[in-house]
PDB file of N, CA, C, O and CB in Angstrom:
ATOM      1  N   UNK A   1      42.750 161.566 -86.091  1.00  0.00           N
ATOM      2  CA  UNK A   1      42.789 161.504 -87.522  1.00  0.00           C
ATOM      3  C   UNK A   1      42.882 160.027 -87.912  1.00  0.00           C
ATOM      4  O   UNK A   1      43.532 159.138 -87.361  1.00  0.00           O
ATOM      5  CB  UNK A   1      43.978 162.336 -88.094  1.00  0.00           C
ATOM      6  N   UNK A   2      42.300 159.981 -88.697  1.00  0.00           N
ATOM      7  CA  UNK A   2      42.149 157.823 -89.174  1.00  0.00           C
ATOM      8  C   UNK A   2      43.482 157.899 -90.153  1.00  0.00           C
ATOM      9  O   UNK A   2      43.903 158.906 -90.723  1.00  0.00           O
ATOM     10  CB  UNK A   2      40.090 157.013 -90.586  1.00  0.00           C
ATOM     11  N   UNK A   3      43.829 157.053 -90.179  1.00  0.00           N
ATOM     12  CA  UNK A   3      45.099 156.302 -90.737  1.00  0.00           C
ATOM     13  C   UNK A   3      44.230 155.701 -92.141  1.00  0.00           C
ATOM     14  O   UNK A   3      43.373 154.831 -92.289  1.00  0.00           O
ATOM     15  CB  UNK A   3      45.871 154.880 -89.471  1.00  0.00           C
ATOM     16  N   UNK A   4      44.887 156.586 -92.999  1.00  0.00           N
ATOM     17  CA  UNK A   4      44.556 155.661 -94.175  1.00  0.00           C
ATOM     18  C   UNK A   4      45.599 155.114 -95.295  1.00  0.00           C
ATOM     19  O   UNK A   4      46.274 155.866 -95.998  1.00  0.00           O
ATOM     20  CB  UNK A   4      43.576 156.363 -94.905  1.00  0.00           C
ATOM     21  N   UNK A   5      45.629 153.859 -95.352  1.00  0.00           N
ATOM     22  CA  UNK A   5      46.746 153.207 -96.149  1.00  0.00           C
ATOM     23  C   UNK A   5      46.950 153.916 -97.588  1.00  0.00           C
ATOM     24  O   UNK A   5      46.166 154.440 -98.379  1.00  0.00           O
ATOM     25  CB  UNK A   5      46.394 151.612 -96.363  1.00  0.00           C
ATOM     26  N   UNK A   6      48.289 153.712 -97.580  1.00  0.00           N
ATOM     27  CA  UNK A   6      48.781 153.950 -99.096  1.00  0.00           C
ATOM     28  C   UNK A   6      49.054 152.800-100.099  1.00  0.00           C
ATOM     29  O   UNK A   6      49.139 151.643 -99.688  1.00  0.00           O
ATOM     30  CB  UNK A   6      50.067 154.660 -99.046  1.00  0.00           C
ATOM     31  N   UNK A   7      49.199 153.123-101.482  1.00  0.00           N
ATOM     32  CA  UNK A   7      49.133 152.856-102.231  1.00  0.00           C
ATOM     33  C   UNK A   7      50.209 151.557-101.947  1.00  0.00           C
ATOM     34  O   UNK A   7      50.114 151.658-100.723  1.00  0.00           O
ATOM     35  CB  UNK A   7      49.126 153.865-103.028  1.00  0.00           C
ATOM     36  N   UNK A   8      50.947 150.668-102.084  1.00  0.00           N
ATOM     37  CA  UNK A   8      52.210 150.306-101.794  1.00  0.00           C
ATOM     38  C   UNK A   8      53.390 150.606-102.920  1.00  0.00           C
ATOM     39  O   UNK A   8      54.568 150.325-102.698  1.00  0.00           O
ATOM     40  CB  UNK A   8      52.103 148.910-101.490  1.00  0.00           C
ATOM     41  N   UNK A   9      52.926 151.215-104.165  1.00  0.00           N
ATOM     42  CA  UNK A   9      53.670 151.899-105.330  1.00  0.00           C
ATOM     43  C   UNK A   9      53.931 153.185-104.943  1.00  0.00           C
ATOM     44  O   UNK A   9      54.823 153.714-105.606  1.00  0.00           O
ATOM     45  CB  UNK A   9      52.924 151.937-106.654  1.00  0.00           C
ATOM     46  N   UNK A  10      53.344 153.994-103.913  1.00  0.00           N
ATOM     47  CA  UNK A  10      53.628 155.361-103.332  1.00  0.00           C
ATOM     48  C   UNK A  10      54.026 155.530-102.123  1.00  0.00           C
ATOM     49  O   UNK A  10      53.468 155.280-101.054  1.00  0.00           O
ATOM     50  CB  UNK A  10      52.667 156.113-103.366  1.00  0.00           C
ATOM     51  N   UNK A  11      55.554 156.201-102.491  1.00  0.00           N
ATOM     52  CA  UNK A  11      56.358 156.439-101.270  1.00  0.00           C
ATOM     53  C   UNK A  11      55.913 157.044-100.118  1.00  0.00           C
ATOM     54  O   UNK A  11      54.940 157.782 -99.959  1.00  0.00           O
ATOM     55  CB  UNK A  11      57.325 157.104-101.544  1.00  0.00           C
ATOM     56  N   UNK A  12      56.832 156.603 -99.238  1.00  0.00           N
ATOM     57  CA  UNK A  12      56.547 157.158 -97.886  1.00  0.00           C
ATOM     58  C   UNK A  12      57.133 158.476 -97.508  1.00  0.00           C
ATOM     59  O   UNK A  12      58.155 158.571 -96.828  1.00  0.00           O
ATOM     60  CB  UNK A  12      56.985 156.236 -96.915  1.00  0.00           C
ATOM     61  N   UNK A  13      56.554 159.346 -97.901  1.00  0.00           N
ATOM     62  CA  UNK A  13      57.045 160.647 -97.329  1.00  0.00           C
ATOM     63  C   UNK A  13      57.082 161.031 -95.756  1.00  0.00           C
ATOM     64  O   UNK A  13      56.451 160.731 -94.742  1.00  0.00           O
ATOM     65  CB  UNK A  13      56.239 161.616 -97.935  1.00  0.00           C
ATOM     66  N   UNK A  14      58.046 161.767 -96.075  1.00  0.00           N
ATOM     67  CA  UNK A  14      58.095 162.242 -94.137  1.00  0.00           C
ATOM     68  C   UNK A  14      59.679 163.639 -94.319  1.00  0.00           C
ATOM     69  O   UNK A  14      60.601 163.773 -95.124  1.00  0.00           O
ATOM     70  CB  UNK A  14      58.894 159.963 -92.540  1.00  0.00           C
ATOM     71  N   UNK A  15      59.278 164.293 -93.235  1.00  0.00           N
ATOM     72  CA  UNK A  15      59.892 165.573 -92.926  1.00  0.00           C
ATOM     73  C   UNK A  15      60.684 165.280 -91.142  1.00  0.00           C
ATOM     74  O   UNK A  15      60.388 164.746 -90.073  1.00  0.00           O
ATOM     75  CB  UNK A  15      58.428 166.955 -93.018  1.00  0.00           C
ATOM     76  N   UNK A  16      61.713 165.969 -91.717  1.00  0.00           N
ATOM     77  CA  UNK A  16      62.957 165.759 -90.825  1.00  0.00           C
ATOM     78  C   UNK A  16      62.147 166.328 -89.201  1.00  0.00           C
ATOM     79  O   UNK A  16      61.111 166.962 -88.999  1.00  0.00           O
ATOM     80  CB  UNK A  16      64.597 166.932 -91.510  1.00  0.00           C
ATOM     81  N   UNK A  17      63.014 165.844 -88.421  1.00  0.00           N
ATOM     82  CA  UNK A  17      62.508 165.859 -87.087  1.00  0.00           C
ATOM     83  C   UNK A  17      62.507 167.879 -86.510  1.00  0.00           C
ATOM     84  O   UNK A  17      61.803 168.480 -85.698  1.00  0.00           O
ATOM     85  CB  UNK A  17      63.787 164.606 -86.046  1.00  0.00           C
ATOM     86  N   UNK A  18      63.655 168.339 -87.421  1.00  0.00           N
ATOM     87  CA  UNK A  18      63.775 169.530 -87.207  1.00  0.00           C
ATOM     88  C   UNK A  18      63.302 170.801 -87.674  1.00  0.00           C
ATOM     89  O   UNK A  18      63.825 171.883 -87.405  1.00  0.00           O
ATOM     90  CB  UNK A  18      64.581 169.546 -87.251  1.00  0.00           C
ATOM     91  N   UNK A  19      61.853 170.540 -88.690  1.00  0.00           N
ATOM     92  CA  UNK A  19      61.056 170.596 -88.957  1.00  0.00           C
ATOM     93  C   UNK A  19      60.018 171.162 -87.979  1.00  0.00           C
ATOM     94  O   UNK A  19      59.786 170.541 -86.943  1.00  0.00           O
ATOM     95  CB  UNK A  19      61.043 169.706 -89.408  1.00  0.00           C
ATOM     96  N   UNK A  20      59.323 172.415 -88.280  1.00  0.00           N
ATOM     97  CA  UNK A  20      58.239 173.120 -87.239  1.00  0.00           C
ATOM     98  C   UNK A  20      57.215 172.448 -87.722  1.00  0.00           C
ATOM     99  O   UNK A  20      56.968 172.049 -88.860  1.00  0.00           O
ATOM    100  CB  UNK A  20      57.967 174.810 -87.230  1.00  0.00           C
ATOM    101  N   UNK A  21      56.493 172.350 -86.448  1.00  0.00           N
ATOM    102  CA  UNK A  21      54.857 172.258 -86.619  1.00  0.00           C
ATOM    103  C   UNK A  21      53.657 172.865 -87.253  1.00  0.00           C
ATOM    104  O   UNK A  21      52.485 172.492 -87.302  1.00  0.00           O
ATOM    105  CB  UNK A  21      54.483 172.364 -85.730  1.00  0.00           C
ATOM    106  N   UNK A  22      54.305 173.952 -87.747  1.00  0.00           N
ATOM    107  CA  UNK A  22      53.303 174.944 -87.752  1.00  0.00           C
ATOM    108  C   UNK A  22      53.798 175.668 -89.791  1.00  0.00           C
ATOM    109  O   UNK A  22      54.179 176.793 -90.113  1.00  0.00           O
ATOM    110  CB  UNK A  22      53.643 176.307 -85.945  1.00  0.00           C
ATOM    111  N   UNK A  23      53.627 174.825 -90.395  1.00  0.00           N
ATOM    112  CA  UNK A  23      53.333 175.329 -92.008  1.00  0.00           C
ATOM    113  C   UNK A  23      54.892 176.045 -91.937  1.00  0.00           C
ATOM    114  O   UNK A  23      55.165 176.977 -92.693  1.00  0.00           O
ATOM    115  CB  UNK A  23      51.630 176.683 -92.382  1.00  0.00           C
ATOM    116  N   UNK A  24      55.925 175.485 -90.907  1.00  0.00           N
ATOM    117  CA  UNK A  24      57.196 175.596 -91.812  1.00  0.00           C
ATOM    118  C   UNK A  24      57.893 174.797 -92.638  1.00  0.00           C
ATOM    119  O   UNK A  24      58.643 175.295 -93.478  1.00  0.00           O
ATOM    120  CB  UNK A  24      58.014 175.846 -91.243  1.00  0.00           C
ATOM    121  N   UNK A  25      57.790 173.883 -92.551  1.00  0.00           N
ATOM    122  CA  UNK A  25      58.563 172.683 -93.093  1.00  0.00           C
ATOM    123  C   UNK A  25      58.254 173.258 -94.527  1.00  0.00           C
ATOM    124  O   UNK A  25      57.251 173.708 -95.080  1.00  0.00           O
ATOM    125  CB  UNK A  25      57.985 170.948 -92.668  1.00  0.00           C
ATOM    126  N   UNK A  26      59.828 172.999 -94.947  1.00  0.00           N
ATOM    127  CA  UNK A  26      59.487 172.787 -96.762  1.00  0.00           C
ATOM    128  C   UNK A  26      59.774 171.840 -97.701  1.00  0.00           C
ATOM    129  O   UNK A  26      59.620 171.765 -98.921  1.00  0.00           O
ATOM    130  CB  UNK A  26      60.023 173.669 -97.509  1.00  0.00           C
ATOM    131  N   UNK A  27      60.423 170.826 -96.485  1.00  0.00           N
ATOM    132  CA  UNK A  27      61.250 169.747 -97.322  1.00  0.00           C
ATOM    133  C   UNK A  27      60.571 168.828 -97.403  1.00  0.00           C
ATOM    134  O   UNK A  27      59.619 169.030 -96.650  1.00  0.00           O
ATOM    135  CB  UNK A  27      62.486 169.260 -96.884  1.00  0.00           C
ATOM    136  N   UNK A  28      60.456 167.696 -97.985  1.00  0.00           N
ATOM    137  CA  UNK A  28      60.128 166.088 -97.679  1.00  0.00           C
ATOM    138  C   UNK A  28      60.743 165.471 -98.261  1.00  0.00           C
ATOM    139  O   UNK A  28      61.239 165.861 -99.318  1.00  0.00           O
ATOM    140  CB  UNK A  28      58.954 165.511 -97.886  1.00  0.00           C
ATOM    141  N   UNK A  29      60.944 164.172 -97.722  1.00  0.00           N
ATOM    142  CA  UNK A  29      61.703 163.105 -98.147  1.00  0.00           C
ATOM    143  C   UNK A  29      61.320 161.653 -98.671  1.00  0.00           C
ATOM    144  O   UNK A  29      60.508 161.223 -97.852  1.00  0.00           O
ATOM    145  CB  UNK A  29      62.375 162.958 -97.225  1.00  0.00           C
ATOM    146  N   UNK A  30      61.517 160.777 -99.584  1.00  0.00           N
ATOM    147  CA  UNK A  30      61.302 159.771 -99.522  1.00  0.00           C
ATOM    148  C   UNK A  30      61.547 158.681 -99.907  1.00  0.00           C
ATOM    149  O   UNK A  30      60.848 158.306-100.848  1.00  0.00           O
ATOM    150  CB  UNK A  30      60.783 159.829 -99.559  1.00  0.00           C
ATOM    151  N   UNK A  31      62.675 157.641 -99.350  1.00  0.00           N
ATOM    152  CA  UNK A  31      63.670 156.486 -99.960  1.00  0.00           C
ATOM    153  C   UNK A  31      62.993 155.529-100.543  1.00  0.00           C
ATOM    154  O   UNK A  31      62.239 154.784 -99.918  1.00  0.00           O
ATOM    155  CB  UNK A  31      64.547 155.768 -98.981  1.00  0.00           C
ATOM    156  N   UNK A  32      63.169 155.467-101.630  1.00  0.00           N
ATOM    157  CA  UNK A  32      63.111 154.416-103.091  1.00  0.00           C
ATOM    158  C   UNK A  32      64.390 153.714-103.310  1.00  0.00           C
ATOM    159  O   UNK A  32      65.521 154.087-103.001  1.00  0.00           O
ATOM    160  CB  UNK A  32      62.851 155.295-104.608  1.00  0.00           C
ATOM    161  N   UNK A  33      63.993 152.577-103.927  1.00  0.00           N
ATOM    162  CA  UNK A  33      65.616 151.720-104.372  1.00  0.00           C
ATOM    163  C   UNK A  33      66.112 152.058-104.816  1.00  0.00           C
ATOM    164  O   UNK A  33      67.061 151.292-104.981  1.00  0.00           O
ATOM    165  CB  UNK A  33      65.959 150.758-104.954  1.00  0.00           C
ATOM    166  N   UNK A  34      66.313 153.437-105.595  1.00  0.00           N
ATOM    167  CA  UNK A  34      67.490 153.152-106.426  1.00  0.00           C
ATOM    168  C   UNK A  34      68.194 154.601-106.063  1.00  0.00           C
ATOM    169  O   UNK A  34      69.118 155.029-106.754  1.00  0.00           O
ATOM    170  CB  UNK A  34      67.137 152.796-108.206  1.00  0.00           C
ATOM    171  N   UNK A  35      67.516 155.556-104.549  1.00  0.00           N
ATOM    172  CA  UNK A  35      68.077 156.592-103.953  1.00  0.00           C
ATOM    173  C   UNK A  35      66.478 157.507-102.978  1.00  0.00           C
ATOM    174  O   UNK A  35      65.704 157.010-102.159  1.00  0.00           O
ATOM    175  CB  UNK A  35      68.990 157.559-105.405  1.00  0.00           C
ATOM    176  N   UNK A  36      66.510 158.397-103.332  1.00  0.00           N
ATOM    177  CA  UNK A  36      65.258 159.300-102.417  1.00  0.00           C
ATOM    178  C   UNK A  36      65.014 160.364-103.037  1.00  0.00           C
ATOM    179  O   UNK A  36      65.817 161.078-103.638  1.00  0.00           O
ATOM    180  CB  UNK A  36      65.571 159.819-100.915  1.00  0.00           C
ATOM    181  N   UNK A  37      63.687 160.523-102.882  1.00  0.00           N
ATOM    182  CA  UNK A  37      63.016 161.835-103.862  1.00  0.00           C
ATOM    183  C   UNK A  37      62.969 163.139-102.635  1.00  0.00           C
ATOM    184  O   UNK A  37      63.121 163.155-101.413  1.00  0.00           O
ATOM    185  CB  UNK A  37      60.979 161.369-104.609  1.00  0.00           C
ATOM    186  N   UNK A  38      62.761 163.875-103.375  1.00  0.00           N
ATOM    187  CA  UNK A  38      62.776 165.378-102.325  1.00  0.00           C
ATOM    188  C   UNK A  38      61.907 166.228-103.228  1.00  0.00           C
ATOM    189  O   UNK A  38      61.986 166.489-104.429  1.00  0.00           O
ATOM    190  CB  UNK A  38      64.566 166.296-102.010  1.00  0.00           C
ATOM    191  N   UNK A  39      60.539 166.792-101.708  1.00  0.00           N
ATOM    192  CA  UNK A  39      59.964 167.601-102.758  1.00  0.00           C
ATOM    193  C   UNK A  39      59.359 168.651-101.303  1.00  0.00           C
ATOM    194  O   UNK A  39      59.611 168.414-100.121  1.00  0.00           O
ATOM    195  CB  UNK A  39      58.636 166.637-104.075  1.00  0.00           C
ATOM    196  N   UNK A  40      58.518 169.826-101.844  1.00  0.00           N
ATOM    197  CA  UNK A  40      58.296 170.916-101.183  1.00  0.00           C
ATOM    198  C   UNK A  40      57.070 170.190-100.495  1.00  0.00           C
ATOM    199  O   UNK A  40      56.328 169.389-101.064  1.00  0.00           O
ATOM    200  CB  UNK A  40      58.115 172.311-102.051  1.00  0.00           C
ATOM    201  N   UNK A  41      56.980 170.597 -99.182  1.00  0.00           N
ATOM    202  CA  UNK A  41      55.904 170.239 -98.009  1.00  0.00           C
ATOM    203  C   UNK A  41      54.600 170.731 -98.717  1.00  0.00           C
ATOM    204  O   UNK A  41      53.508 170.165 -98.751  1.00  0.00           O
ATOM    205  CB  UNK A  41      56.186 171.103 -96.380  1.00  0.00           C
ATOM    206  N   UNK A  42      54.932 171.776 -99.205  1.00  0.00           N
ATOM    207  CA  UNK A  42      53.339 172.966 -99.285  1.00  0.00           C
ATOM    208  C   UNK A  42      53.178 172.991-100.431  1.00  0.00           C
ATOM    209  O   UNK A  42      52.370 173.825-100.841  1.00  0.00           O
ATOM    210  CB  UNK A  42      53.316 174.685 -98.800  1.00  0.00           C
ATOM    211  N   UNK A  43      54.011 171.912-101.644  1.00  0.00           N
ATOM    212  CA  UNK A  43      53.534 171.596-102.741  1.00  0.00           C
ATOM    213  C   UNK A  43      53.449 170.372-103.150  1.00  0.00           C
ATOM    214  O   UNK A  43      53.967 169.986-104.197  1.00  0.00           O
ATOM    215  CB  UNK A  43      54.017 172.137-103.468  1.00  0.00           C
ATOM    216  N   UNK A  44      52.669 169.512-102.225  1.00  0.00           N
ATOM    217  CA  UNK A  44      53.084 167.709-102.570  1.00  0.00           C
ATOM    218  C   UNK A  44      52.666 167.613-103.926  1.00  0.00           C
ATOM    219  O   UNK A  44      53.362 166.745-104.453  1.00  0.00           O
ATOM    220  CB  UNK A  44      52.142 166.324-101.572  1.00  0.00           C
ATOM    221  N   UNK A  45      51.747 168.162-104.853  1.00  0.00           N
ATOM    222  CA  UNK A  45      51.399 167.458-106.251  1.00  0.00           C
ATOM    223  C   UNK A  45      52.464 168.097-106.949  1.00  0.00           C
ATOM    224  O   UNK A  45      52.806 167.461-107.947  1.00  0.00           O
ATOM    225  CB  UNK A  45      49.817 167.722-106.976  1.00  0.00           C
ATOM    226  N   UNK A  46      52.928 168.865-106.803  1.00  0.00           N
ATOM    227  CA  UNK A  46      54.206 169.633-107.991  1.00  0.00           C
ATOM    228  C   UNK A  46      55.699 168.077-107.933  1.00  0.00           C
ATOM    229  O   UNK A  46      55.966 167.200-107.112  1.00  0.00           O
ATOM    230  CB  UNK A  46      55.175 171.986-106.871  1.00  0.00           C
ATOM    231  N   UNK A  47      56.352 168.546-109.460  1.00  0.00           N
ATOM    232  CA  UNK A  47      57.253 167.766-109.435  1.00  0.00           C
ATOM    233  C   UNK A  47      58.064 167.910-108.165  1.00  0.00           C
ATOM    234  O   UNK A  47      57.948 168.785-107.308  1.00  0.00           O
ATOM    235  CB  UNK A  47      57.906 167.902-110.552  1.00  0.00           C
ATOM    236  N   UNK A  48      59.166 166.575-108.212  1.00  0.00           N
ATOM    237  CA  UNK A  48      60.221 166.098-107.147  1.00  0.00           C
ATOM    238  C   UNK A  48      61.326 166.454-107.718  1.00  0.00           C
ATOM    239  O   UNK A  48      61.462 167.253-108.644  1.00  0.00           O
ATOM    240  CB  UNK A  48      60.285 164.598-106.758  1.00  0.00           C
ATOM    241  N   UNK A  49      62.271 165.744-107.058  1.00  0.00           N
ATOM    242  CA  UNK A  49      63.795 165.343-107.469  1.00  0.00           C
ATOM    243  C   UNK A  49      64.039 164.487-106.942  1.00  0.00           C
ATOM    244  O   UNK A  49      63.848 164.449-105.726  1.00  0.00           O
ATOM    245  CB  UNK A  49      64.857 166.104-107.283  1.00  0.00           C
ATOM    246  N   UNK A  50      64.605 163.349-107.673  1.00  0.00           N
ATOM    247  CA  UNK A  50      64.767 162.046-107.471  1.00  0.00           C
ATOM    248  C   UNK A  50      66.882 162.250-107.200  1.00  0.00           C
ATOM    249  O   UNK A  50      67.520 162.336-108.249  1.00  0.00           O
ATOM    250  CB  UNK A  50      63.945 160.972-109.129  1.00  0.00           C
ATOM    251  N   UNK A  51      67.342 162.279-106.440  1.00  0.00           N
ATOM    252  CA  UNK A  51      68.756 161.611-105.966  1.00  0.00           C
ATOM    253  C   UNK A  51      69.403 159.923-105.326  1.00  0.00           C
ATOM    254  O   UNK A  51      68.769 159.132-104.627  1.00  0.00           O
ATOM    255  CB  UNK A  51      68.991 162.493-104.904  1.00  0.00           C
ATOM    256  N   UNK A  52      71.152 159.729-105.968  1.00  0.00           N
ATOM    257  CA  UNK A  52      71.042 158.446-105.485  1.00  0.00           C
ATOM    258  C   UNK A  52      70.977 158.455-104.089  1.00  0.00           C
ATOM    259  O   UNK A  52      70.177 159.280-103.647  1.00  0.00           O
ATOM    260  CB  UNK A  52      72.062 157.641-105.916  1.00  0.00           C
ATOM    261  N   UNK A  53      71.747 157.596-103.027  1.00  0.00           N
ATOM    262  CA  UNK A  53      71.894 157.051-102.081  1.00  0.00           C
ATOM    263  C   UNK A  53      73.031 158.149-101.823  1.00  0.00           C
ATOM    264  O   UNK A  53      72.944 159.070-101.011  1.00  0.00           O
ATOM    265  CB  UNK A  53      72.050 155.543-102.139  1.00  0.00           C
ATOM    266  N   UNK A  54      74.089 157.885-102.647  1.00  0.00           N
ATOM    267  CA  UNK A  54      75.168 158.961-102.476  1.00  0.00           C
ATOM    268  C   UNK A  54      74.831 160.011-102.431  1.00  0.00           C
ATOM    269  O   UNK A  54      75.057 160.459-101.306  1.00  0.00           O
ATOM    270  CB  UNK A  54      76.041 159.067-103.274  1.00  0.00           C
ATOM    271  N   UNK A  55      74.306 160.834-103.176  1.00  0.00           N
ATOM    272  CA  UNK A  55      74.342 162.148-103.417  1.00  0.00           C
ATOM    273  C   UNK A  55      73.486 162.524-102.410  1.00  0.00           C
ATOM    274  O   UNK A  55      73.539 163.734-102.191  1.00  0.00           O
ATOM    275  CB  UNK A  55      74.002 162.592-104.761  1.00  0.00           C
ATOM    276  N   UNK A  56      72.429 161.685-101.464  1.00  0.00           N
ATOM    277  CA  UNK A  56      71.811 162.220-100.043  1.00  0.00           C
ATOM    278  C   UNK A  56      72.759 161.983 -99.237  1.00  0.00           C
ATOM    279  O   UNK A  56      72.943 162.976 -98.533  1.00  0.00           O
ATOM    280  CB  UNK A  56      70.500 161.576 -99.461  1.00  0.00           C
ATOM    281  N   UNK A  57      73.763 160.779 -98.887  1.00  0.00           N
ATOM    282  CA  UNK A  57      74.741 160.973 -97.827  1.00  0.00           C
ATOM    283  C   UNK A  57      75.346 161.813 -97.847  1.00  0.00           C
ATOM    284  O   UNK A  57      75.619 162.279 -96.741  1.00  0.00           O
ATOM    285  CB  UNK A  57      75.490 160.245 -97.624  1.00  0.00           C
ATOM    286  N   UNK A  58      75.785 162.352 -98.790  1.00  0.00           N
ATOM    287  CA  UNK A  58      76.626 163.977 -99.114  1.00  0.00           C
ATOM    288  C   UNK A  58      76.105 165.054 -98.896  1.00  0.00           C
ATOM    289  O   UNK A  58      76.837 165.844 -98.300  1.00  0.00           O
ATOM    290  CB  UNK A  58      76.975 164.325-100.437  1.00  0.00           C
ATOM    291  N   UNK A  59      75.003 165.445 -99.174  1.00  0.00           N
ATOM    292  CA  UNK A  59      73.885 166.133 -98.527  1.00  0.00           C
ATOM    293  C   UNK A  59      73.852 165.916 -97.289  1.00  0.00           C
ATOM    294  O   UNK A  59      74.786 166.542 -96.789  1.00  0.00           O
ATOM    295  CB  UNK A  59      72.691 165.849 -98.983  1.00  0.00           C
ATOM    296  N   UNK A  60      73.214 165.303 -96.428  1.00  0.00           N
ATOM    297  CA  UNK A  60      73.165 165.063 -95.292  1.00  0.00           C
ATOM    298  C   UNK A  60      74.816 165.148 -94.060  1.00  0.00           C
ATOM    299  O   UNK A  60      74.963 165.449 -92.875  1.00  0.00           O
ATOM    300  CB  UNK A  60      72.473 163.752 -95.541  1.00  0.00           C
ATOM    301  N   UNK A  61      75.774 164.692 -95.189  1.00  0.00           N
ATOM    302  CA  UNK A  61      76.981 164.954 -94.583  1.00  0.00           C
ATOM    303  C   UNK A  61      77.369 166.409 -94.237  1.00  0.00           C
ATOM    304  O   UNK A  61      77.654 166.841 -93.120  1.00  0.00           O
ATOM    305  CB  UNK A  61      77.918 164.423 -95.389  1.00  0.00           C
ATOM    306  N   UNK A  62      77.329 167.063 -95.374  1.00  0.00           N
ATOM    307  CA  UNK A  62      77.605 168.747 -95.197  1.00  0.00           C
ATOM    308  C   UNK A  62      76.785 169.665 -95.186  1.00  0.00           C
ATOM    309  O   UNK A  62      76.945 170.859 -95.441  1.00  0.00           O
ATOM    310  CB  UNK A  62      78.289 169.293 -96.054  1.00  0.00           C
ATOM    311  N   UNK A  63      75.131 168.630 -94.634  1.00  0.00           N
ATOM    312  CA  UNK A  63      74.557 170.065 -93.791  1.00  0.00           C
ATOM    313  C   UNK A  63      74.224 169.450 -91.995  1.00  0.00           C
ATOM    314  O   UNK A  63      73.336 169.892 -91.266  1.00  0.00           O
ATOM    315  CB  UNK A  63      72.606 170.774 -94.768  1.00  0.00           C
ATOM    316  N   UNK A  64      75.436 168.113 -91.559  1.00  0.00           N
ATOM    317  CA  UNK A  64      75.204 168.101 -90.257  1.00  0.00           C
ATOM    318  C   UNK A  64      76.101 168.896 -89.578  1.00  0.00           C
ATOM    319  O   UNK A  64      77.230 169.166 -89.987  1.00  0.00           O
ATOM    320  CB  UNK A  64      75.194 166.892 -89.783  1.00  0.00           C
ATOM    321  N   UNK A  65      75.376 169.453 -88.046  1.00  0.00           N
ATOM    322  CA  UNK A  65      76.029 170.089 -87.350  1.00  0.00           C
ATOM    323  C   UNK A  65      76.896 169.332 -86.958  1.00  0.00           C
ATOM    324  O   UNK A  65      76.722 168.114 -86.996  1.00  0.00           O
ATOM    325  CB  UNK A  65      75.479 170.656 -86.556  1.00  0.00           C
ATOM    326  N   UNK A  66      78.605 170.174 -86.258  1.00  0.00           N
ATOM    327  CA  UNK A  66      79.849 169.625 -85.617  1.00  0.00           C
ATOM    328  C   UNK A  66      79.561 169.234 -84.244  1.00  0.00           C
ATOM    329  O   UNK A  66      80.421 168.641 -83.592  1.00  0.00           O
ATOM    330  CB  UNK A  66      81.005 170.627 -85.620  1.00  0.00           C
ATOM    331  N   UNK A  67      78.502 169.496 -83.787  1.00  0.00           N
ATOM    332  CA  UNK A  67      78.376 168.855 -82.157  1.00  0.00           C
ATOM    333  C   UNK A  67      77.540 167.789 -82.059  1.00  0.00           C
ATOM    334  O   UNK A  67      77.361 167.244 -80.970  1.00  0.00           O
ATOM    335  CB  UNK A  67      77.781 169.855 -81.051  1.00  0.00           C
TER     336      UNK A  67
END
């Protein structure tokens, strides 16, 4: 597949490592300055949600596993 550059005004999306291969993923992610947007895999043109910095460490805090 050719690599084609982006915009440099359009974020870099990407989906967590734990994430299937195969048309499961629903999340995406993507850090901006002033926090990270989150939007559905299988709907990239539909709106996002834009969160700060905090409110993803908090997220990310209480949905990591204890081991």
């Amino acid at each position: 597949m050719p690599v084609v550059p982006r915009p440099a005004d359009e974020p870099a999306w990407f989906k967590s490592s734990y994430s299937g291969g195969n048309a499961t993923e629903c999340l995406e992610a993507a850090f901006i300055p002033s926090g990270v947007l989150i939007r559905d895999s299988k709907r990239p043109a539909a709106p996002h949600l834009a969160v700060s910095a905090q409110a993803w460490a908090g997220f990310l805090a209480a949905t990591r596993c204890p081991h």
